[in-house]
Backbone as XML, in Angstrom:
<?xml version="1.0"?>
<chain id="A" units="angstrom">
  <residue number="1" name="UNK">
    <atom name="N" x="81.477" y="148.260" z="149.296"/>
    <atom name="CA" x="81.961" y="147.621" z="148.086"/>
    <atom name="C" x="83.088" y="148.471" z="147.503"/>
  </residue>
  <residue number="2" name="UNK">
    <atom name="N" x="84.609" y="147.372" z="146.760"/>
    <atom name="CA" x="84.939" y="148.590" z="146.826"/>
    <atom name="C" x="84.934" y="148.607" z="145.282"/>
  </residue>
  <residue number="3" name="UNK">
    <atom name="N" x="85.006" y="149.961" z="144.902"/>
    <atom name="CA" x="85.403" y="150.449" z="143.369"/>
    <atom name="C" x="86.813" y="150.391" z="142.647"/>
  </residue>
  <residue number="4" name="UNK">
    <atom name="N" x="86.844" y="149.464" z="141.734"/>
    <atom name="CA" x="88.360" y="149.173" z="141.522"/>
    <atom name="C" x="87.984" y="149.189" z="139.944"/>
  </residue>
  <residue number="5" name="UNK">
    <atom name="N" x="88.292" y="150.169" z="139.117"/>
    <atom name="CA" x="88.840" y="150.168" z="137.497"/>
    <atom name="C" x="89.878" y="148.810" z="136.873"/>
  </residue>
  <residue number="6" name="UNK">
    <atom name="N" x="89.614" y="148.519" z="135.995"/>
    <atom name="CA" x="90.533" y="147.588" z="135.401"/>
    <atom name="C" x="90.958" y="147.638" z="134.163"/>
  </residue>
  <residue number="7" name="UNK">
    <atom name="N" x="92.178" y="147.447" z="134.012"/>
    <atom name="CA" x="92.985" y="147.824" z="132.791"/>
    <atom name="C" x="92.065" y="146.827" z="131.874"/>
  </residue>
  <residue number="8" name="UNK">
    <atom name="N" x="92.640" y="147.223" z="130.767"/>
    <atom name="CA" x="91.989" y="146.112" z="129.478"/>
    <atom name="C" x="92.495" y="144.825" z="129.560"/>
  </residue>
  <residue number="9" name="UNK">
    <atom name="N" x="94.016" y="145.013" z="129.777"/>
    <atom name="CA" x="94.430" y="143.837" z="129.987"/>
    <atom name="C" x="94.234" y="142.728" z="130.863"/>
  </residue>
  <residue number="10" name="UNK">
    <atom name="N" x="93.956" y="143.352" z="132.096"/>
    <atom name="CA" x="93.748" y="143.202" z="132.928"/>
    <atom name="C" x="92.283" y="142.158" z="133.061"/>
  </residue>
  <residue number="11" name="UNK">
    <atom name="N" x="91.657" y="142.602" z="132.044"/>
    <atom name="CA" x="89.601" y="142.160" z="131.522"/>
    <atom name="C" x="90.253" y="141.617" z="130.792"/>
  </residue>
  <residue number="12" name="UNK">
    <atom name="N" x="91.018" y="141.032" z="129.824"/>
    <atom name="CA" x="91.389" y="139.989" z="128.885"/>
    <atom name="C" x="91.983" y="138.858" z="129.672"/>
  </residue>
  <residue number="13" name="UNK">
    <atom name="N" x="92.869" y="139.164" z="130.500"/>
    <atom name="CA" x="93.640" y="138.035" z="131.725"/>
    <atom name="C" x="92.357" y="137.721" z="132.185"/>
  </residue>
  <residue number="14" name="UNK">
    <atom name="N" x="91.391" y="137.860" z="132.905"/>
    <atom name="CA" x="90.273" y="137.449" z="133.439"/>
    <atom name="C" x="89.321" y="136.416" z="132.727"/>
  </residue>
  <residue number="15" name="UNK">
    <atom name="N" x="88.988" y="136.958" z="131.424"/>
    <atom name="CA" x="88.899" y="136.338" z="130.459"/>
    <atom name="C" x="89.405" y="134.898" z="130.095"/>
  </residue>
  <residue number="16" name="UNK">
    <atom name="N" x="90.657" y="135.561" z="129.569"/>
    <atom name="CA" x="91.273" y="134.364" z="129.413"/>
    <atom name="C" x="91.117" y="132.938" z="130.462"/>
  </residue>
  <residue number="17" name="UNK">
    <atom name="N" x="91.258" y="133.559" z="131.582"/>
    <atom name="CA" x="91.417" y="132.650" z="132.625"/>
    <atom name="C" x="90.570" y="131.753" z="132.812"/>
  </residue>
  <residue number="18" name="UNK">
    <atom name="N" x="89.218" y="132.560" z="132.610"/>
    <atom name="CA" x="87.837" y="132.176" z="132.524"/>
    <atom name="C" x="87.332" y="130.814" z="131.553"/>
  </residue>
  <residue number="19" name="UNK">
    <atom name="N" x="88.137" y="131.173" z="130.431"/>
    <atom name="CA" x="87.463" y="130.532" z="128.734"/>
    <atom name="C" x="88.453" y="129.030" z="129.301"/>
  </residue>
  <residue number="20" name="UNK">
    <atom name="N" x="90.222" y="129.377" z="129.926"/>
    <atom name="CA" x="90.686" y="127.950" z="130.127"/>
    <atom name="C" x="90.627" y="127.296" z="131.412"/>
  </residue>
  <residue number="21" name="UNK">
    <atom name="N" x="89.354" y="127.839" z="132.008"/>
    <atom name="CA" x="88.399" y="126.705" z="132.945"/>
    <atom name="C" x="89.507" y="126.736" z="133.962"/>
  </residue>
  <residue number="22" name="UNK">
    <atom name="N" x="90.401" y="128.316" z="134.200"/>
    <atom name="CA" x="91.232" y="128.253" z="135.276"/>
    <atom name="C" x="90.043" y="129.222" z="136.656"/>
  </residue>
  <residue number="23" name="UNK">
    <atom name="N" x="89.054" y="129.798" z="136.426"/>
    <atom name="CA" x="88.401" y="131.176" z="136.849"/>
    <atom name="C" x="87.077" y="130.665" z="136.836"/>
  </residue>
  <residue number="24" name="UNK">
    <atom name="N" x="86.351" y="130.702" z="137.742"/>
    <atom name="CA" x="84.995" y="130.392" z="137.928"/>
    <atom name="C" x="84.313" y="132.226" z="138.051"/>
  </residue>
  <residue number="25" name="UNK">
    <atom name="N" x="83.470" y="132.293" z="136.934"/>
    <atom name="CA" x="82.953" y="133.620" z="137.082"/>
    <atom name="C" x="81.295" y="133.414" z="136.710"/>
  </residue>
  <residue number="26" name="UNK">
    <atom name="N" x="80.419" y="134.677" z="137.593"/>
    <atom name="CA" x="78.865" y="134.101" z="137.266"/>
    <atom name="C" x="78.899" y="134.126" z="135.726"/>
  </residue>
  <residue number="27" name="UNK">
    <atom name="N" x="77.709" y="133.474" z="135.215"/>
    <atom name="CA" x="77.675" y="133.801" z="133.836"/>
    <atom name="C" x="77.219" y="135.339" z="133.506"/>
  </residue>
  <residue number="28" name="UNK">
    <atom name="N" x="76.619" y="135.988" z="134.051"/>
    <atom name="CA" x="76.118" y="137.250" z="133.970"/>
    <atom name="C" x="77.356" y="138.479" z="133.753"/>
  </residue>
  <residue number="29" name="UNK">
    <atom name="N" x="78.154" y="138.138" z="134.951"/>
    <atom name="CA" x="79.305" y="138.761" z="134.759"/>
    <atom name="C" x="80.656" y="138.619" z="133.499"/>
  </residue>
  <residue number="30" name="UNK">
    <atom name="N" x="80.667" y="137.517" z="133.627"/>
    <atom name="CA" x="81.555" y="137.036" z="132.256"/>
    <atom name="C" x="80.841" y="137.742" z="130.974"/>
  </residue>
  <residue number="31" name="UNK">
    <atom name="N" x="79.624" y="137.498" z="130.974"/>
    <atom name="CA" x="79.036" y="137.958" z="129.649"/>
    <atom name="C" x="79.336" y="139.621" z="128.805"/>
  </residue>
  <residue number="32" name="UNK">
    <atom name="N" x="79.072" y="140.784" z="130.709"/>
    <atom name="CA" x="79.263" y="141.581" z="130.538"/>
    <atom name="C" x="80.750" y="142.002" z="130.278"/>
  </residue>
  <residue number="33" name="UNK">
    <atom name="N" x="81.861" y="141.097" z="130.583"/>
    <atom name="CA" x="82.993" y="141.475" z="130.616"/>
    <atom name="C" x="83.249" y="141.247" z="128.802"/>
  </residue>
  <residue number="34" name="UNK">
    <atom name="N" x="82.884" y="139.767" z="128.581"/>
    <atom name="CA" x="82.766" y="139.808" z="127.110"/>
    <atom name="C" x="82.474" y="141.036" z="126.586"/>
  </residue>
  <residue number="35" name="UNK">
    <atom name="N" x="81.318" y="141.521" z="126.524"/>
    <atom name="CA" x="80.795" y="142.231" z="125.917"/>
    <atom name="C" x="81.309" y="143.263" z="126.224"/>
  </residue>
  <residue number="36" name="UNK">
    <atom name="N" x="81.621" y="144.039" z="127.012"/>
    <atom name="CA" x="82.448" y="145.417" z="127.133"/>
    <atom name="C" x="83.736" y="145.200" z="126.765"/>
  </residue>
  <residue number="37" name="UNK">
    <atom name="N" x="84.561" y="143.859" z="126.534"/>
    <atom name="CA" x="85.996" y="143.585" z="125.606"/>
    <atom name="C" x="85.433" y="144.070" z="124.038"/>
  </residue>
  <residue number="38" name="UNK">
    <atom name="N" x="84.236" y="144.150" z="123.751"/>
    <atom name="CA" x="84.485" y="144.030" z="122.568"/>
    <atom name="C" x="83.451" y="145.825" z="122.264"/>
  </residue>
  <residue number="39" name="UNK">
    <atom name="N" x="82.819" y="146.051" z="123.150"/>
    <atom name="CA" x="82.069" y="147.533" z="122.850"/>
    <atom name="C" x="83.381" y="148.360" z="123.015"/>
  </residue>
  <residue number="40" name="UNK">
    <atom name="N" x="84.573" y="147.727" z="123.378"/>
    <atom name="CA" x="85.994" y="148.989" z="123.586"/>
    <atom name="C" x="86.632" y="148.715" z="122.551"/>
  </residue>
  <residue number="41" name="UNK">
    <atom name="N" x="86.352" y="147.693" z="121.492"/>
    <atom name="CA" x="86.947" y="148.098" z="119.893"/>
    <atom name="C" x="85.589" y="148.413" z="119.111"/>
  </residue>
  <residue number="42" name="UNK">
    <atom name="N" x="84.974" y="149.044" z="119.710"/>
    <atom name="CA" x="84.088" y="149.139" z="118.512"/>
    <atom name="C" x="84.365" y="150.518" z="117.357"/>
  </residue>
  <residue number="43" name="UNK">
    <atom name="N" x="84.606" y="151.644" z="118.259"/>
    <atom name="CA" x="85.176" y="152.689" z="117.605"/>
    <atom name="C" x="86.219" y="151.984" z="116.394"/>
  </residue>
  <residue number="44" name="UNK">
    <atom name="N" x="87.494" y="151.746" z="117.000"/>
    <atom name="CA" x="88.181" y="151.057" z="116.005"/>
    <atom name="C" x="87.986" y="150.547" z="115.109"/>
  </residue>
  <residue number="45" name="UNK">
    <atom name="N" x="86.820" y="149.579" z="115.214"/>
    <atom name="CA" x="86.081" y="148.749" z="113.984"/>
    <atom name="C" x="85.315" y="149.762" z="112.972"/>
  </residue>
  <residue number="46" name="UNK">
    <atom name="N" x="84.636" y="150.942" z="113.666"/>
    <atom name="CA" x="83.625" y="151.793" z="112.954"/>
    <atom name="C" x="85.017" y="152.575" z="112.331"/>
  </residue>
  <residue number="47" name="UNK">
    <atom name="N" x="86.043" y="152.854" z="112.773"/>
    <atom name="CA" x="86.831" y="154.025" z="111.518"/>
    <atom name="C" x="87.476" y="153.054" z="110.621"/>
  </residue>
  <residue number="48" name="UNK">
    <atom name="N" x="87.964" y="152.058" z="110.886"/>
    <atom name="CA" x="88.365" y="150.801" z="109.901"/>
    <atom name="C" x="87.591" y="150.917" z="109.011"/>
  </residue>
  <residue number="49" name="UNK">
    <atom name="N" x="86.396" y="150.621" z="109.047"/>
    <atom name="CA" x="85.320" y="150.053" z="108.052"/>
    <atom name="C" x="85.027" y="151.460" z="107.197"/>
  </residue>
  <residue number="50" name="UNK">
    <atom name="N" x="85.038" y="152.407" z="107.902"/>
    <atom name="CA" x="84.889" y="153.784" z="106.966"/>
    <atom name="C" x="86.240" y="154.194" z="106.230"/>
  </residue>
  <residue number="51" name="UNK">
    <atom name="N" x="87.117" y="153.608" z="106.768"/>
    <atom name="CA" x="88.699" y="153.932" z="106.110"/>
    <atom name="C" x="88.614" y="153.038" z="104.574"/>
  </residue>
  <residue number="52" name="UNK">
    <atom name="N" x="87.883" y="152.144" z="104.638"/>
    <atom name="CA" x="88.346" y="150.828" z="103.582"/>
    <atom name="C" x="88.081" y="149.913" z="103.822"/>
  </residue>
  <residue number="53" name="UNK">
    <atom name="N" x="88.751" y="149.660" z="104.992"/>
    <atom name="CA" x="89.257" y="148.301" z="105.610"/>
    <atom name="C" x="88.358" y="147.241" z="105.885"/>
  </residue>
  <residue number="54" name="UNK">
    <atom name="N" x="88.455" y="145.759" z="105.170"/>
    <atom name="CA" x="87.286" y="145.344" z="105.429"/>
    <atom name="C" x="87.826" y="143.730" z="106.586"/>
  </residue>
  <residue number="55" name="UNK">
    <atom name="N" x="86.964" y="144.139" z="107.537"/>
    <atom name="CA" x="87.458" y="143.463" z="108.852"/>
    <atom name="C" x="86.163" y="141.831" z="108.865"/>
  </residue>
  <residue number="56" name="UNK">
    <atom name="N" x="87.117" y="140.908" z="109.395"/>
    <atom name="CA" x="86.796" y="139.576" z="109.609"/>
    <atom name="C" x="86.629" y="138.965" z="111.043"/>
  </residue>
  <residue number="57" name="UNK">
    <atom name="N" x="85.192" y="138.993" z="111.462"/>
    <atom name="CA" x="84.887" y="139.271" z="113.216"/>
    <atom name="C" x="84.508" y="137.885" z="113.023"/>
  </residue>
  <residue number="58" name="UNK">
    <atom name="N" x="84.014" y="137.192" z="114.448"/>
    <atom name="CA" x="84.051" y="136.339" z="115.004"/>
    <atom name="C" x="82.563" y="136.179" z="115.551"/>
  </residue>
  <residue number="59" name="UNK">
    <atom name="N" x="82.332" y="137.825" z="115.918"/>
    <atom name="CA" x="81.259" y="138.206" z="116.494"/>
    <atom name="C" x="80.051" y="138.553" z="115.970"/>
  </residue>
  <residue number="60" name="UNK">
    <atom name="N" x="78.610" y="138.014" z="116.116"/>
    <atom name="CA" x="76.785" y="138.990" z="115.719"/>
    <atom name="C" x="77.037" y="140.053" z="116.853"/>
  </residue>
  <residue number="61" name="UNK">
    <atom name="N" x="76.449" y="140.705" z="116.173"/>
    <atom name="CA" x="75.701" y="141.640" z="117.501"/>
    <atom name="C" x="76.014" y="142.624" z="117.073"/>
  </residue>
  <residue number="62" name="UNK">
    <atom name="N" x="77.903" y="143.163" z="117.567"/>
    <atom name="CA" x="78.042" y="144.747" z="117.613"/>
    <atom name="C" x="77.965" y="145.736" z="116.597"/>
  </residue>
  <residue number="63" name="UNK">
    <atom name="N" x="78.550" y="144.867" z="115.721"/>
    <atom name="CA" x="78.463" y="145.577" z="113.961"/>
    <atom name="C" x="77.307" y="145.229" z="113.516"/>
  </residue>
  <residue number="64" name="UNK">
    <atom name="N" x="76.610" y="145.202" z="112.319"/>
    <atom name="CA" x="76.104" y="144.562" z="112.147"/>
    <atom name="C" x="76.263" y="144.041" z="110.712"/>
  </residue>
  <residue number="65" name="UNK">
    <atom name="N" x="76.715" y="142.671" z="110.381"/>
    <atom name="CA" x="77.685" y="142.625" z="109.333"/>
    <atom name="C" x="77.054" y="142.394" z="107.694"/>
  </residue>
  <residue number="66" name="UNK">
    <atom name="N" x="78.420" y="142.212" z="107.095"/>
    <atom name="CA" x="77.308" y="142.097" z="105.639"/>
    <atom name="C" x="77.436" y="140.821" z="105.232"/>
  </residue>
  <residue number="67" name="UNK">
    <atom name="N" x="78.236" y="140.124" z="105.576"/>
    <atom name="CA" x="78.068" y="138.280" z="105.362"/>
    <atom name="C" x="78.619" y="137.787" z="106.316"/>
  </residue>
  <residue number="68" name="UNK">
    <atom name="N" x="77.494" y="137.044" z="106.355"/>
    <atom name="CA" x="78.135" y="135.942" z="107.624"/>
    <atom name="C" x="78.173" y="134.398" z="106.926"/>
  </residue>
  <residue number="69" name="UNK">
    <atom name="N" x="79.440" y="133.949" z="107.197"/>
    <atom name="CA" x="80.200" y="132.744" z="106.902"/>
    <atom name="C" x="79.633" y="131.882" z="107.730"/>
  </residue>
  <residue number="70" name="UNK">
    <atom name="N" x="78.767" y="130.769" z="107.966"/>
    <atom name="CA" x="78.795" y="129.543" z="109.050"/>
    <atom name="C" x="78.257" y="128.253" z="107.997"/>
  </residue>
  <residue number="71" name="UNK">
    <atom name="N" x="79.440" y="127.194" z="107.914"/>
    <atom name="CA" x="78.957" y="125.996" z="107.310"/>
    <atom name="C" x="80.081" y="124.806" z="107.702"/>
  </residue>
  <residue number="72" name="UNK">
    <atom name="N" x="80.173" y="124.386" z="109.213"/>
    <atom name="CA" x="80.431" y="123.316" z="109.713"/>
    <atom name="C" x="79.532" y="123.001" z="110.441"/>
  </residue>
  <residue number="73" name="UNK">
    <atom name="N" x="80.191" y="121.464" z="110.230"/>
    <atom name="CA" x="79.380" y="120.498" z="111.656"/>
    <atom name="C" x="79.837" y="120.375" z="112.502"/>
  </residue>
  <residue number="74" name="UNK">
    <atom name="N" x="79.418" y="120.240" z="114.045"/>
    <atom name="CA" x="79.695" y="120.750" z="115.445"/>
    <atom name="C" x="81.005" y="119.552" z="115.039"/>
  </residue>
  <residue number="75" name="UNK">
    <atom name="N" x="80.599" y="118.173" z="114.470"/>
    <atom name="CA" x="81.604" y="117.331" z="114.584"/>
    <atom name="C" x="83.412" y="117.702" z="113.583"/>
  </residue>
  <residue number="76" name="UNK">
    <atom name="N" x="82.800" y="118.360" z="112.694"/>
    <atom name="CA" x="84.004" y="118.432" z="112.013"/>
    <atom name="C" x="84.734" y="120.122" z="112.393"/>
  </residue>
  <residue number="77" name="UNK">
    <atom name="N" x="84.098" y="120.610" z="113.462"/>
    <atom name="CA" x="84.486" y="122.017" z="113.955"/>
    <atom name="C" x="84.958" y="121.024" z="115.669"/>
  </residue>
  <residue number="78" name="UNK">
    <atom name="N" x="85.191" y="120.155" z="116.058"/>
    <atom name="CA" x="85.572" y="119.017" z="117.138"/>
    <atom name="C" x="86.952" y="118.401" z="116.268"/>
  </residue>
  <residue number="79" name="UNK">
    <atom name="N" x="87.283" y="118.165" z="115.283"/>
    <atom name="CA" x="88.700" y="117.785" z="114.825"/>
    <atom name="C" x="89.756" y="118.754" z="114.615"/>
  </residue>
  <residue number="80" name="UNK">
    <atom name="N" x="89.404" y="120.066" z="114.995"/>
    <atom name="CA" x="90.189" y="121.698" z="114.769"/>
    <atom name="C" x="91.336" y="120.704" z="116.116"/>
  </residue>
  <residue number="81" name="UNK">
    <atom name="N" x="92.924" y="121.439" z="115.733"/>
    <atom name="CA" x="93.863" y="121.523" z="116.601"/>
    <atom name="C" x="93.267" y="122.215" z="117.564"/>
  </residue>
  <residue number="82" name="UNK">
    <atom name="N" x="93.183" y="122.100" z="118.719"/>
    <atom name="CA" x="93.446" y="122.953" z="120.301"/>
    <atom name="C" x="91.834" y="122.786" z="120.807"/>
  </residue>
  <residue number="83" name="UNK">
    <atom name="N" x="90.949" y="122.192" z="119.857"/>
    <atom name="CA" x="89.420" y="122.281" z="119.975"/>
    <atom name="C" x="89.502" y="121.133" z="121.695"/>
  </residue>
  <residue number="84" name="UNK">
    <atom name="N" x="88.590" y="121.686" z="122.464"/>
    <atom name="CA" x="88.301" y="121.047" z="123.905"/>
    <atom name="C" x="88.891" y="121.696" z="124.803"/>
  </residue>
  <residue number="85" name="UNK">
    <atom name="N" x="90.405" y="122.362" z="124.294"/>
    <atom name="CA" x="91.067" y="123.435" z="125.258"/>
    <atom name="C" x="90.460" y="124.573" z="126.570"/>
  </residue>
  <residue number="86" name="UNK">
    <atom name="N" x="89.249" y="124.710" z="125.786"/>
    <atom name="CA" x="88.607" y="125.917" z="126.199"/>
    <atom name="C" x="87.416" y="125.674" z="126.984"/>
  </residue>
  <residue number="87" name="UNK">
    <atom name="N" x="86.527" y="126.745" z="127.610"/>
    <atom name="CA" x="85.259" y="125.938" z="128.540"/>
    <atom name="C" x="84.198" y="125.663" z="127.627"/>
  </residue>
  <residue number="88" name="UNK">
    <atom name="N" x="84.125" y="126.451" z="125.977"/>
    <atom name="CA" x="83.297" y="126.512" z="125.581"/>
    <atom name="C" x="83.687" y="125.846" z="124.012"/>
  </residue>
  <residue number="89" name="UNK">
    <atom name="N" x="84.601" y="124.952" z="124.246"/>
    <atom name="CA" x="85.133" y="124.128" z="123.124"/>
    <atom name="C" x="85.049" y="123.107" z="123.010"/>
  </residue>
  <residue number="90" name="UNK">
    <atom name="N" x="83.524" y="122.448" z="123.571"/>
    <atom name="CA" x="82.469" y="121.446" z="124.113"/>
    <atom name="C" x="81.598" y="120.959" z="122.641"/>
  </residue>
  <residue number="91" name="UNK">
    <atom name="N" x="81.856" y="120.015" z="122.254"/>
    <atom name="CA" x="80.597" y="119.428" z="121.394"/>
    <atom name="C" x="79.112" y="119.799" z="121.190"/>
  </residue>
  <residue number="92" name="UNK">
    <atom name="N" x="78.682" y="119.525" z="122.518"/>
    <atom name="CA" x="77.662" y="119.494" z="122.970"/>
    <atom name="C" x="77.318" y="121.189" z="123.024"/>
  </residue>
  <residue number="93" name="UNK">
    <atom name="N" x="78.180" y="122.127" z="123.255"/>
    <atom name="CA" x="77.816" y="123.427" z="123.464"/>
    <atom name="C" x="78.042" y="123.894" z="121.837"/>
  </residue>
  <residue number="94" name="UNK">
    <atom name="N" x="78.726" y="123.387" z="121.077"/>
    <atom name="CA" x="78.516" y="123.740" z="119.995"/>
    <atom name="C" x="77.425" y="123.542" z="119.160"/>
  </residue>
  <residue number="95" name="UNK">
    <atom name="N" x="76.811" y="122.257" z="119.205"/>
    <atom name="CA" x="75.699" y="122.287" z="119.210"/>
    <atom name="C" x="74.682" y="123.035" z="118.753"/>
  </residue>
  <residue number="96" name="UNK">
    <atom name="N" x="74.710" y="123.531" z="120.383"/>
    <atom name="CA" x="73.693" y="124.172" z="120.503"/>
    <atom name="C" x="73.604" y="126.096" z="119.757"/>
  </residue>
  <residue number="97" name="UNK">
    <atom name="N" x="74.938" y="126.053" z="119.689"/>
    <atom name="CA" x="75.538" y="127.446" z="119.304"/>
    <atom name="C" x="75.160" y="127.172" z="117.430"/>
  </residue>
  <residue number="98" name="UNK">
    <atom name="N" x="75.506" y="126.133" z="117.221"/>
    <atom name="CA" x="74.762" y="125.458" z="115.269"/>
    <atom name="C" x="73.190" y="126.212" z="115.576"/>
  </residue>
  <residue number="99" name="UNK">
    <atom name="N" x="72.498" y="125.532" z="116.920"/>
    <atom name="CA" x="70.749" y="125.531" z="116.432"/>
    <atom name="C" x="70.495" y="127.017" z="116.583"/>
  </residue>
  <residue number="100" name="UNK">
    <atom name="N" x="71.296" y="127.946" z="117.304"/>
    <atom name="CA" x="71.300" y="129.560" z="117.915"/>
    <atom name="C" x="71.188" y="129.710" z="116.261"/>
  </residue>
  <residue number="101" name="UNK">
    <atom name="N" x="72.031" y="129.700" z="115.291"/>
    <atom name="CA" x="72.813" y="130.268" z="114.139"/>
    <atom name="C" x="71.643" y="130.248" z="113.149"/>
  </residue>
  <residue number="102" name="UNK">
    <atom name="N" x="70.756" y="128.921" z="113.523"/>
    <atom name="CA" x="69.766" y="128.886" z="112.550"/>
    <atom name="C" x="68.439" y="129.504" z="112.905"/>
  </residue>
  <residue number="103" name="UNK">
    <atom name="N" x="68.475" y="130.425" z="114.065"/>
    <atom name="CA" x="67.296" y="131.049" z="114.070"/>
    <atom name="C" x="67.793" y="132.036" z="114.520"/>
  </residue>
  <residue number="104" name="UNK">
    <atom name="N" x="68.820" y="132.716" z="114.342"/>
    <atom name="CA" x="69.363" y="134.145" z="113.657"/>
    <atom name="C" x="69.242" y="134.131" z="112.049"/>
  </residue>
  <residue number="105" name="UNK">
    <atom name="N" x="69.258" y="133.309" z="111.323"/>
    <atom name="CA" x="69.235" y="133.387" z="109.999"/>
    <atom name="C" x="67.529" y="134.298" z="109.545"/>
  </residue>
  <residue number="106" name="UNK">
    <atom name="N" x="68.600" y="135.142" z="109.003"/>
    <atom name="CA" x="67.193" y="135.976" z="108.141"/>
    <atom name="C" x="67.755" y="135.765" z="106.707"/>
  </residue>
  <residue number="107" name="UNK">
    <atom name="N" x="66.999" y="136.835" z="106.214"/>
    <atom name="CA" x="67.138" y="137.093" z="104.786"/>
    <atom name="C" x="68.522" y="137.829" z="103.839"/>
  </residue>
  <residue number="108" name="UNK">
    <atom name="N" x="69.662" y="138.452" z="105.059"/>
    <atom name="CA" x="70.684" y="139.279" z="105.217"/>
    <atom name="C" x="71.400" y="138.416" z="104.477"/>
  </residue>
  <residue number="109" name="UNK">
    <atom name="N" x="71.352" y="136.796" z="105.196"/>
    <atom name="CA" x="72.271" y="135.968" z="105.111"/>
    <atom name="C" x="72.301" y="135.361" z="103.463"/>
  </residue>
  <residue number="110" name="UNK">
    <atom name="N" x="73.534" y="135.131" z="103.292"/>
    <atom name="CA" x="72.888" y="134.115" z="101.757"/>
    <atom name="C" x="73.511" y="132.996" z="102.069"/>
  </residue>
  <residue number="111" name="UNK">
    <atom name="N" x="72.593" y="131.822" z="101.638"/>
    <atom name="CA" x="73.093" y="130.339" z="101.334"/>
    <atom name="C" x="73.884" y="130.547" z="99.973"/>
  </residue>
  <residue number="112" name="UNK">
    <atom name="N" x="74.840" y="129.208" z="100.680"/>
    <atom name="CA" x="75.769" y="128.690" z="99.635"/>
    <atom name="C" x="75.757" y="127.346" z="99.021"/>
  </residue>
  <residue number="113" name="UNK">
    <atom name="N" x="75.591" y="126.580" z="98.315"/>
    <atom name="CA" x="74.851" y="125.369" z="98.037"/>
    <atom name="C" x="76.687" y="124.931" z="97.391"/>
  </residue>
  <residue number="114" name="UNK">
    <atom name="N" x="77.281" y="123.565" z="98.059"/>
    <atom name="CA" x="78.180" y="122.796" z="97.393"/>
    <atom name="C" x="78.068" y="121.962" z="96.817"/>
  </residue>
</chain>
């Protein structure tokens, strides 16, 4: 097997390639590539956040944050410009990513009532 290092960029092109359904990759592997794109800003994020700086992620997991924003419907997060573009810019996978959100919800989180 051989051993080959890869630039960052290099794991973002892959990526990329991946998310616009140009790159067939296992899911196991993609995941880890995800996830090591984002454990290589984490430093960055940790001196940001001790500098001041208050940063607006995308991501659960690595930080662990102090509010989390989620209040669309899979349907009205489906009328976004560029939405379907992607492999995971699916209705149906959003979905399911809504029912994930509601059983991550603890007590951290606060409701917002409109």
């Amino acid at each position: 097997m051989e051993n080959k290092e890869i630039s960052v960029q290099e794991e973002i092109q892959v990526i990329s390639s991946y998310l616009a359904n140009k790159a067939q990759l296992d899911d196991h592997a993609i995941h880890l590539l995800f996830s090591a794109n984002r454990w290589e800003k984490r430093l960055l994020m940790e001196d940001m956040l001790r500098s001041g700086i208050t940063l607006i992620a995308p991501e659960i997991g690595l930080l662990a944050p102090d509010l989390v924003v989620y209040d669309i419907s899979s349907e009205k997060a489906g009328v976004r410009g560029g939405y379907g573009g992607e492999r995971y810019g699916q209705l149906e996978f959003h979905k399911k990513v809504a029912k994930s959100y509601l059983t991550l919800h603890d007590s951290s989180w606060k409701v917002i009532q409109r």
